[in-house]
Structures are given as C-alpha cells and as structure tokens.
C-alpha positions in Angstrom: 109.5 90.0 100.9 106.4 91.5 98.7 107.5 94.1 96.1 105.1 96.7 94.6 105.8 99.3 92.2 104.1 102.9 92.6 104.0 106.4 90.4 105.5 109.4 93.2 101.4 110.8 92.9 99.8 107.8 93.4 98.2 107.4 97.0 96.4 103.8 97.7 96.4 101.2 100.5 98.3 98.2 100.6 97.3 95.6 103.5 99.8 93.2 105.4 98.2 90.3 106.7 99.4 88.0 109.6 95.9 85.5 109.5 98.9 82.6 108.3 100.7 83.0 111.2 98.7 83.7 114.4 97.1 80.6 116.2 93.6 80.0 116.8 92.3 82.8 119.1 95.4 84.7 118.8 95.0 88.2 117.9 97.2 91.3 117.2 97.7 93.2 120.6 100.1 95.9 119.4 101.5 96.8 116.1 104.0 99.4 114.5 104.9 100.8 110.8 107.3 102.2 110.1 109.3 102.9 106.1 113.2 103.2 105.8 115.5 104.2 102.7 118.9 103.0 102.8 118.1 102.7 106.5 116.6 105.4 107.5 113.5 106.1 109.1 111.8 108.5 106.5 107.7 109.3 107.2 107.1 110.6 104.2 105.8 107.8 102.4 103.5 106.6 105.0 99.8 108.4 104.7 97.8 106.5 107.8 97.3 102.8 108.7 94.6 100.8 110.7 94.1 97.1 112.2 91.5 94.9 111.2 91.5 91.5 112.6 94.5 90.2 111.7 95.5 92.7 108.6 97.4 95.9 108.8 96.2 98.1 106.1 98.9 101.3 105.1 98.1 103.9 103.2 101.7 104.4 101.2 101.4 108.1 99.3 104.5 110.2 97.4 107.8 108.9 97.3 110.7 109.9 95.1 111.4 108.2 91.6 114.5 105.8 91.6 114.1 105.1 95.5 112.9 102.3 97.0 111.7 102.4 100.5 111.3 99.4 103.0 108.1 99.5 104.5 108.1 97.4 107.9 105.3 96.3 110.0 105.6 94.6 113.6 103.0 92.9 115.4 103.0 91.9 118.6 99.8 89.0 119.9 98.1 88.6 122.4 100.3 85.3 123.1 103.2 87.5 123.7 104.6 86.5 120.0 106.3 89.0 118.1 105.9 88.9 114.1 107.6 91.3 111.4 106.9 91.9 107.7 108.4 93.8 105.1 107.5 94.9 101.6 109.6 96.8 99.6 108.1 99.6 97.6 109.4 100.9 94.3 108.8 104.1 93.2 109.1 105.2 89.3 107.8 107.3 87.5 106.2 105.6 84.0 
C-alpha cells in the first residue's frame, strides 16, 4: 500500500495506475473510489476523479490532522477481472 502525507488545506491529485496489471488489450471497463476512516465511508476527502487509459487520477482535498484515511479504488476490465488498490493518506498539519 502507497502512503502520502498531506497539510488539511492542500488540494492536489494523486493517480492510481493499473498499466502493471491489465493484459495486452485489456482495459478498465468500470471503476469506483471511494476513502474510509477507521472504516467508514467518509466523502469528504475525495474532490473529483477521472480514467485515463489505465490510471485513475483522484483529486484528495481537506482532511482532518492526526487522521488517516484509506483511499480505495476498484477496477473492473474489460476481461471481466476485478483489481483493487489502496493508498493510505496521512493528514498533518506541519
């Protein structure tokens, strides 16, 4: 699992790719994103997010210092396989 480490005000884009994974001519058919603290859905942290090719780009924004929230991605291909990633994001104020 990645690990980042964000300010609560800071509001950038952080991209999850699956290119490693997927087979030649496979592509991403469907895909969700969802963030969880202490395992709980929570939307707050998640601004927007987009496909390209095989990367998922989210936009991660606020957040509250001390917490760190579990950022998920699932992709489903077009090959019927089913692929999940996580990166934990750390927010602290510095």
């Amino acid at each position: 699992m990645d690990v980042f480490t964000k300010q609560p005000s800071e509001i950038y884009t952080v991209d999850v790719s699956f290119a490693n994974v997927l087979a030649t001519g496979e592509t991403i058919a469907s895909y969700t994103v969802t963030a969880t603290l202490a395992d709980v859905v929570t939307s707050g942290v998640i601004d927007s997010y987009t496909l390209t090719n095989s990367i998922v780009y989210v936009k991660v924004k606020a957040g509250i210092t001390g917490n760190n929230y579990k950022i998920t991605v699932v992709a489903t291909t077009s090959l019927g396989n089913v692929y999940e990633y996580d990166v934990l994001m750390k927010v602290c104020e510095l």
